[in-house]
N, CA, C and O of each residue as an XYZ file, in Angstrom:
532
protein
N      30.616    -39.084     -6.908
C      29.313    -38.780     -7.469
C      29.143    -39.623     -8.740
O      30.027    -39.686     -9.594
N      27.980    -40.264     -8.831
C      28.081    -41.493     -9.938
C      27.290    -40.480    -10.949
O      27.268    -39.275    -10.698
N      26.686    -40.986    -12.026
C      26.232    -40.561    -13.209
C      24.893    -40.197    -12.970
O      24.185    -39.297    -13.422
N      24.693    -41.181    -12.088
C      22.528    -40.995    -12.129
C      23.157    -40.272    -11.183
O      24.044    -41.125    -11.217
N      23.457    -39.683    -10.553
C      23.320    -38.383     -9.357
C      23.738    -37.295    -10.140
O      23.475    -36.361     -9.382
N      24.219    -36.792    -11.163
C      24.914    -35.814    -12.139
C      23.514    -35.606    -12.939
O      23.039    -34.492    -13.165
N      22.839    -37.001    -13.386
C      21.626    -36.344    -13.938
C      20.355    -35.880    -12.934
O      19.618    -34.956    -13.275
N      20.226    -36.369    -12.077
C      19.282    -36.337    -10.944
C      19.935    -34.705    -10.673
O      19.172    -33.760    -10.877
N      21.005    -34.501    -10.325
C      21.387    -32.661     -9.946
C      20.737    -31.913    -11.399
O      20.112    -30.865    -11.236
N      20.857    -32.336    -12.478
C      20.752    -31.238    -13.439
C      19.453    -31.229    -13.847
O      19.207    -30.256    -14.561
N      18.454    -32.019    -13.638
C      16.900    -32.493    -13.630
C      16.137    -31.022    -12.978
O      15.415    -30.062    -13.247
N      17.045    -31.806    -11.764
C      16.401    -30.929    -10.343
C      16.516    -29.343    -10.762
O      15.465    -28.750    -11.002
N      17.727    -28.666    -10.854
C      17.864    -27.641    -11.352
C      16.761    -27.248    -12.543
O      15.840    -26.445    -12.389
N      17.035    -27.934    -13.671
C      16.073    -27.394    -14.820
C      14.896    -27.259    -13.952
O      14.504    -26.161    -13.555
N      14.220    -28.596    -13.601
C      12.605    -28.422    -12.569
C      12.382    -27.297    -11.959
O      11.521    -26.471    -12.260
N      13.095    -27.245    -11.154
C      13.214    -25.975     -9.763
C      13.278    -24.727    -10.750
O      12.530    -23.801    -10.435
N      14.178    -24.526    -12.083
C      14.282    -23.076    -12.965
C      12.292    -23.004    -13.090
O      11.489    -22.096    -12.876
N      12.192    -23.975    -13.390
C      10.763    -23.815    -14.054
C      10.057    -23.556    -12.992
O       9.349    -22.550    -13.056
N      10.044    -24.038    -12.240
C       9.132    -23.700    -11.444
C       9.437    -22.039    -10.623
O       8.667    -21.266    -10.054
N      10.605    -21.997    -10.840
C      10.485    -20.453    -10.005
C      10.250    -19.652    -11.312
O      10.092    -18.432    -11.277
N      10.233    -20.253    -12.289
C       9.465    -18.856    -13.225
C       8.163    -19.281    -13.451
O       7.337    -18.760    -14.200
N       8.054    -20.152    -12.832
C       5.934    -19.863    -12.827
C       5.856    -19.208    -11.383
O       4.891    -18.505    -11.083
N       6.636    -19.394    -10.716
C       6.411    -18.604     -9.587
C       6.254    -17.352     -9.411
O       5.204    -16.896     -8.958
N       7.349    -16.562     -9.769
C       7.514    -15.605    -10.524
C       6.611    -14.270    -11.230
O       6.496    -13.055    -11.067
N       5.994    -15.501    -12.231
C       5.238    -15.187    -13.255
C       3.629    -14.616    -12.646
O       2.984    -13.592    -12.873
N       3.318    -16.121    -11.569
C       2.224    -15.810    -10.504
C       2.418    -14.577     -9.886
O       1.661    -13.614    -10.005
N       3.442    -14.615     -9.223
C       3.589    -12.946     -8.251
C       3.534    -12.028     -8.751
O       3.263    -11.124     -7.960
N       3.712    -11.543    -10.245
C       3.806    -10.548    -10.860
C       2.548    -10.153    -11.701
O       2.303     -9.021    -12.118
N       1.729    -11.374    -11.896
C      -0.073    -11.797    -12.103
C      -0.425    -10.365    -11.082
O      -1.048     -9.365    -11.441
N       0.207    -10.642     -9.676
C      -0.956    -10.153     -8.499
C      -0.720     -8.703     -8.515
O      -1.584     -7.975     -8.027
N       0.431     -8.160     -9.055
C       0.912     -6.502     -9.055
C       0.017     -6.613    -10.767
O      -0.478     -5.506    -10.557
N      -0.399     -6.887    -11.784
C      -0.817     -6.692    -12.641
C      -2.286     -5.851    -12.757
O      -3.294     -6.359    -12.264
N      -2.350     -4.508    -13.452
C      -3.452     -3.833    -13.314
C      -4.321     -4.246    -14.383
O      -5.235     -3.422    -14.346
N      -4.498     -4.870    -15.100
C      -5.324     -5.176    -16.084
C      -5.141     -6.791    -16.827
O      -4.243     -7.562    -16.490
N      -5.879     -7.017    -17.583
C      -5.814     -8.575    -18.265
C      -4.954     -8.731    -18.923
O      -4.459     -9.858    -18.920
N      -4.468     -7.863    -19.648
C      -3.647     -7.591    -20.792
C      -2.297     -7.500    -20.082
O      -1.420     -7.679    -20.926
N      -1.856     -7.324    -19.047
C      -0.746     -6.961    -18.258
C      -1.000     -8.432    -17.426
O       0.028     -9.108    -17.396
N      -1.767     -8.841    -16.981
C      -1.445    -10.086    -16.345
C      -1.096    -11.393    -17.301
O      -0.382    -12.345    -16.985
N      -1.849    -11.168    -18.660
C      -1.470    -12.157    -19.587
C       0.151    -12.098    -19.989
O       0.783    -13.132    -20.207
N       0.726    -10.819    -20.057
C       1.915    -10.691    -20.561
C       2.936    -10.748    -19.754
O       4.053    -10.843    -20.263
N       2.777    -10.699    -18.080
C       3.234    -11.399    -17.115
C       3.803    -12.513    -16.929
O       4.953    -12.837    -16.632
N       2.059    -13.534    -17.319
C       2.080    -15.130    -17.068
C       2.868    -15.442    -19.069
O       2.362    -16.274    -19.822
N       3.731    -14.817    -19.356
C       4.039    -15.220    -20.609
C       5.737    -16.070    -20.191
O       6.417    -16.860    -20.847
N       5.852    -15.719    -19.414
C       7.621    -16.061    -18.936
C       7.297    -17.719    -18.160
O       8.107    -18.644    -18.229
N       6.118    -17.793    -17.535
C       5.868    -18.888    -17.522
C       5.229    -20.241    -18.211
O       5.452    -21.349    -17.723
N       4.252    -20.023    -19.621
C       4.616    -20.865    -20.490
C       5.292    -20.456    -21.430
O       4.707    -20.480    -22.513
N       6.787    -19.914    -21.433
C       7.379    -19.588    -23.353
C       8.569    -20.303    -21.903
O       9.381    -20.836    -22.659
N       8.879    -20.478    -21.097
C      10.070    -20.432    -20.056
C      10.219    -21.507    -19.075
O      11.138    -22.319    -19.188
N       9.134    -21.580    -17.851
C       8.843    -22.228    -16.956
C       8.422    -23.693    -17.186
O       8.782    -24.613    -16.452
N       7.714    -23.818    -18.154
C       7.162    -25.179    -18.824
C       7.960    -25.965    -19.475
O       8.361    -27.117    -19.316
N       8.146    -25.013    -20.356
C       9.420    -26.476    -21.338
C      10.491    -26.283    -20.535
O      11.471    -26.819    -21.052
N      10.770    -25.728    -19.439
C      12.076    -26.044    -18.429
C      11.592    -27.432    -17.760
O      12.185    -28.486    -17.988
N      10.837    -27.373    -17.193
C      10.413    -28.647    -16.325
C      10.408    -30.068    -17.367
O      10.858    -31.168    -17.047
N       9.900    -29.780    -18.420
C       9.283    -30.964    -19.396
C      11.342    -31.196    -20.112
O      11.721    -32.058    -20.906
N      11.916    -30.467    -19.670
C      13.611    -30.827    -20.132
C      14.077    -31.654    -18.916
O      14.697    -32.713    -19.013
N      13.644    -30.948    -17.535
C      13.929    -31.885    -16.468
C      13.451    -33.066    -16.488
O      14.204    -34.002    -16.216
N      12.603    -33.213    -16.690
C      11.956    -34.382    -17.022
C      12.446    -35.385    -18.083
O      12.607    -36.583    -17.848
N      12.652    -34.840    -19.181
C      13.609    -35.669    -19.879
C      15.166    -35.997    -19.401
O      15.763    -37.021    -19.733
N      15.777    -34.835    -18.472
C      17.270    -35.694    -18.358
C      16.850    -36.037    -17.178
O      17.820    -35.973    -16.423
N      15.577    -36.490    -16.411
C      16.001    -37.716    -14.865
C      15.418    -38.300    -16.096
O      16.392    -38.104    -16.823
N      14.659    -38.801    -16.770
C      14.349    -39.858    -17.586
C      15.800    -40.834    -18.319
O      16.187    -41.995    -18.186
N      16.318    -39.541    -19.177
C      17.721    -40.182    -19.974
C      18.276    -41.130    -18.492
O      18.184    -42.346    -18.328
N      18.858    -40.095    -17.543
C      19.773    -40.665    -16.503
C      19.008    -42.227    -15.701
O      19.872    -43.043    -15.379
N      17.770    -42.590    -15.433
C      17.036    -43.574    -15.360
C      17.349    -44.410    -16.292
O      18.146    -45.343    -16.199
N      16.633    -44.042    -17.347
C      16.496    -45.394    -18.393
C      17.375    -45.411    -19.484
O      17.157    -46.029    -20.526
N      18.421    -44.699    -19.236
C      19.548    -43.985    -20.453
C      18.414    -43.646    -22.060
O      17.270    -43.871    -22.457
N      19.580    -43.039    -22.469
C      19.068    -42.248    -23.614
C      17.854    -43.010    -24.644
O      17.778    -44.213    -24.898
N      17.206    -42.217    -24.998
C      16.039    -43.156    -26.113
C      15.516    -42.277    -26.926
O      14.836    -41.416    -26.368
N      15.636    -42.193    -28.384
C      14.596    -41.606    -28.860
C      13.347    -40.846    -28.924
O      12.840    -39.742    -29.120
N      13.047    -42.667    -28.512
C      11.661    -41.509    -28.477
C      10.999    -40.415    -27.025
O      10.139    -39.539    -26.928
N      11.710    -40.906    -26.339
C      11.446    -39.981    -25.243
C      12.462    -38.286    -25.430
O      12.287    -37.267    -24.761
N      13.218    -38.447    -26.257
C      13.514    -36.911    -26.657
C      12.240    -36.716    -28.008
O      11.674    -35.636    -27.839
N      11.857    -37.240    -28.866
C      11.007    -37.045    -29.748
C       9.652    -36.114    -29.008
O       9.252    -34.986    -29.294
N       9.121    -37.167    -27.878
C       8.136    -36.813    -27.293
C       8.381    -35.130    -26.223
O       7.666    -34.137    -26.089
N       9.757    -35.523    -25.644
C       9.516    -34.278    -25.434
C       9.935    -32.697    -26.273
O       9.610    -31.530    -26.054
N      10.584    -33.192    -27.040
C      10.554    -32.014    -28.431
C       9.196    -31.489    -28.745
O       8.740    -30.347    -28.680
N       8.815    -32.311    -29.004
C       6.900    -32.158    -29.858
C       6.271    -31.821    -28.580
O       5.084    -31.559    -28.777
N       6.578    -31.730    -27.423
C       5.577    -30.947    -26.150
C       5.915    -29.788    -25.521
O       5.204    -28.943    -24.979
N       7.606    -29.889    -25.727
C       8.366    -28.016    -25.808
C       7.041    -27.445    -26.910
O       5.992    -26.941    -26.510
N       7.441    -27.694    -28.459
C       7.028    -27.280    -29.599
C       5.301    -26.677    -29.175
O       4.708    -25.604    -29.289
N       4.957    -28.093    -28.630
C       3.127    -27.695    -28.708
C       3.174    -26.689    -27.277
O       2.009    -26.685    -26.879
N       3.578    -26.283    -26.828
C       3.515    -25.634    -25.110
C       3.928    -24.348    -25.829
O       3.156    -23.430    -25.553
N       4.767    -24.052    -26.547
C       5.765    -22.611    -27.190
C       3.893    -21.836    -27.843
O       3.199    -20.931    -27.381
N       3.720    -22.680    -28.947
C       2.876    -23.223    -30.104
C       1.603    -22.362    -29.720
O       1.356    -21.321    -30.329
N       0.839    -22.805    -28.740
C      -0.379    -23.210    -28.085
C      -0.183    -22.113    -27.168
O      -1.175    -21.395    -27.041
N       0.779    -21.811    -26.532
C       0.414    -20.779    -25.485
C       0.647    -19.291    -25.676
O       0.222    -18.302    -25.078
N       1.662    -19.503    -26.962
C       1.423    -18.162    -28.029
C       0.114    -17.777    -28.455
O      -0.443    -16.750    -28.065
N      -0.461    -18.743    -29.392
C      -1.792    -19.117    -29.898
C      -2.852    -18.329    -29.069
O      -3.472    -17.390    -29.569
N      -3.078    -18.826    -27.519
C      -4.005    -18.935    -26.486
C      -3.901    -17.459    -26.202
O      -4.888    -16.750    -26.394
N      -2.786    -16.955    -25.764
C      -2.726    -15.328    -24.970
C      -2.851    -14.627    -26.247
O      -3.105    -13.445    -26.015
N      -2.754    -14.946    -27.893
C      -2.888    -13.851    -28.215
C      -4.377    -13.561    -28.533
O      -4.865    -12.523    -28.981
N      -5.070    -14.894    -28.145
C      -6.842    -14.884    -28.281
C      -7.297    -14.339    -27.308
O      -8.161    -13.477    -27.472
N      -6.863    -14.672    -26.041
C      -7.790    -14.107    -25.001
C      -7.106    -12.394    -24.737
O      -7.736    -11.362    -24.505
N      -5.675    -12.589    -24.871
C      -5.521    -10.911    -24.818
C      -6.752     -9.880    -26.143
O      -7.045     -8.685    -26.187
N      -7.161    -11.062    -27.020
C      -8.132     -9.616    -27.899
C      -9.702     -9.989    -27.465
O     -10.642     -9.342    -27.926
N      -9.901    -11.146    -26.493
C     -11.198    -11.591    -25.992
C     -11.226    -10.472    -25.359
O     -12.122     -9.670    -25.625
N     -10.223    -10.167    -24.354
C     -10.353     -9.759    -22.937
C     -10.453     -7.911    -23.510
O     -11.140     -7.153    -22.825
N      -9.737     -7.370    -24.737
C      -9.957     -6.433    -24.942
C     -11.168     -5.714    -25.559
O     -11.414     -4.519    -25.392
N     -11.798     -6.459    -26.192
C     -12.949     -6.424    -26.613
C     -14.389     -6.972    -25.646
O     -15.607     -7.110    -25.754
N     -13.722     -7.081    -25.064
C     -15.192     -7.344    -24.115
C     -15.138     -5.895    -23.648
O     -16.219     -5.446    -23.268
N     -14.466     -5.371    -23.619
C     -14.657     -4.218    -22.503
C     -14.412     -4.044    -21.035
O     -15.105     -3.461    -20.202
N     -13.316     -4.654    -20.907
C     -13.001     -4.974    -19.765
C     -11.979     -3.503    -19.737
O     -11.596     -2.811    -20.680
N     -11.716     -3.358    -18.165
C     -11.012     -1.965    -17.796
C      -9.864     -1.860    -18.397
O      -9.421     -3.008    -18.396
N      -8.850     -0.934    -19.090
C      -7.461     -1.129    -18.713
C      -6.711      0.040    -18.670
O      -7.200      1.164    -18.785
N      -5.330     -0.246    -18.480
C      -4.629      0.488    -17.539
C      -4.700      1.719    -18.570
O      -5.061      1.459    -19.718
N      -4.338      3.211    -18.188
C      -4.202      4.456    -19.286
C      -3.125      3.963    -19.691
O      -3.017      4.118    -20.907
N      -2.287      3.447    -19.240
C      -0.346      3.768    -19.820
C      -0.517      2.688    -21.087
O       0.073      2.936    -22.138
N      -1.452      1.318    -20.946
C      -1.494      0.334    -21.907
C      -1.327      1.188    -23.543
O      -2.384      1.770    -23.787
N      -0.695      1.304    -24.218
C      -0.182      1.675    -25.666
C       0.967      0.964    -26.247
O       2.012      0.730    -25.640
N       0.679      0.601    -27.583
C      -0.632      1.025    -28.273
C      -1.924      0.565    -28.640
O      -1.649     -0.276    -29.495
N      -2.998      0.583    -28.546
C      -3.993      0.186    -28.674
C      -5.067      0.171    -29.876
O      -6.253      0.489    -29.961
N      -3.996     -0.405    -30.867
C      -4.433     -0.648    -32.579
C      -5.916     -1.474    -32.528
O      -6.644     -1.386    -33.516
N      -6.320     -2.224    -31.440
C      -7.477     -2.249    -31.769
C      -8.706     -1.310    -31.538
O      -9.871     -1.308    -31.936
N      -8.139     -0.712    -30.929
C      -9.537      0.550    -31.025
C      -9.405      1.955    -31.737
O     -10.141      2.940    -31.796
N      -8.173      1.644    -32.249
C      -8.061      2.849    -33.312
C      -8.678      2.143    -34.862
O      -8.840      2.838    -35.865
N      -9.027      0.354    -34.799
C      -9.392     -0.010    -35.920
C     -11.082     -0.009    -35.554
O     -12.017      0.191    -36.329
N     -11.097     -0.171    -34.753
C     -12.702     -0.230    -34.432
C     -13.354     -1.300    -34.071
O     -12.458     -1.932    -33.513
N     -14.807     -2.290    -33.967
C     -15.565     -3.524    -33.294
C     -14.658     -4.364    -34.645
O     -14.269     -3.574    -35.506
N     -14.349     -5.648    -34.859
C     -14.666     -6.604    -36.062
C     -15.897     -6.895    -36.531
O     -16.724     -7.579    -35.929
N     -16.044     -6.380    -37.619
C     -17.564     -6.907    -38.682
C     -17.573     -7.960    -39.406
O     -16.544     -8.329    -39.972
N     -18.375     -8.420    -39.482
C     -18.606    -10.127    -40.152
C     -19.004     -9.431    -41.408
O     -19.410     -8.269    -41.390
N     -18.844    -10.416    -42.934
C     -19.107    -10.207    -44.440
C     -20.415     -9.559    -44.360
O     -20.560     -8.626    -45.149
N     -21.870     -9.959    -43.231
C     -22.776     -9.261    -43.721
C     -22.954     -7.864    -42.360
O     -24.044     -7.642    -41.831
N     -21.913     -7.225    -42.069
C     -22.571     -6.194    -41.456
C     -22.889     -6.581    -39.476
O     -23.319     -5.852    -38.583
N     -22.574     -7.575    -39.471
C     -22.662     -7.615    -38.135
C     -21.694     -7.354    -37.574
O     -20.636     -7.025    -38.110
N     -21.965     -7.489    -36.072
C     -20.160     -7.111    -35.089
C     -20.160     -8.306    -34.804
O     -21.214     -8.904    -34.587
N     -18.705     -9.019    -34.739
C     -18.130    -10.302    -34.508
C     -18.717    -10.759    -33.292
O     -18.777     -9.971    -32.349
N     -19.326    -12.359    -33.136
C     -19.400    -12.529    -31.500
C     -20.967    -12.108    -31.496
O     -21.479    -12.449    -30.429
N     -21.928    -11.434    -32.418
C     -23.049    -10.904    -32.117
C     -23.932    -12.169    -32.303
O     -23.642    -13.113    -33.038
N     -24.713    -12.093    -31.769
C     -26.139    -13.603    -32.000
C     -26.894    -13.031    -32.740
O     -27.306    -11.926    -32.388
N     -27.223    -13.468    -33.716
C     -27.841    -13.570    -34.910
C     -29.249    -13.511    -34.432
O     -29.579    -14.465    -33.728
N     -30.092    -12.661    -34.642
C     -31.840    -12.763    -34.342
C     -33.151    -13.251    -35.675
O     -34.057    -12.731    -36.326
N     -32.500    -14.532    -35.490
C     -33.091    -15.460    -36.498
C     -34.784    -16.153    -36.562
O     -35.105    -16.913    -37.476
């Protein structure tokens, strides 16, 4: 077994990890009773599934073109922005999705945003409201 086949096996592996935890992540989407439960589902697939693949990707790269800088640089800074960004994203739409009024499950607790109440803007409005100008 030569070297590029040692990295080509451990590529494949990382790839294939990632991808069976978006897989995963999908199937467990479809048993999910609410938004808030499907978002926290699909969380194992970008904090997990993503920067697994984007590592595979870097060692068939190393094992190809041997080691380089900047191709670990680049994929550091796209782990980082994927971790970053998809934290960021679910924790917006998990309070979009709660505040719209969308259904959710009884067992969902705790539910600190409706024990705080709508968000009000400095003059008295509810957040998100259109202004009748």
């Amino acid at each position: 077994m030569t070297a590029f086949d040692v990295y080509e096996l451990v590529s494949a592996v990382f790839i294939l990890g990632g991808g069976l935890f978006v897989l995963l992540s999908a199937t467990a989407m479809l048993r999910a009773k609410d938004a808030l439960q499907m978002m926290n589902v699909f969380s194992s697939a970008t904090g997990m599934g993503l920067p697994l693949a984007v590592l595979g990707v870097f060692v068939h790269l190393t094992g190809r073109d041997g080691f380089e800088w900047w191709t670990l640089l680049v994929s550091l800074m796209t782990i980082a922005a994927l971790v970053i960004v998809s934290s960021m994203a679910s924790n917006t739409l998990a309070r979009a999705a709660y505040q719209s009024g969308a259904p959710l499950d009884p067992a969902t607790r705790p539910q600190d945003l409706a024990e705080s109440g709508p968000v009000r803007e400095a003059d008295g409005r509810t957040a998100g409201a259109v202004a009748d100008d």
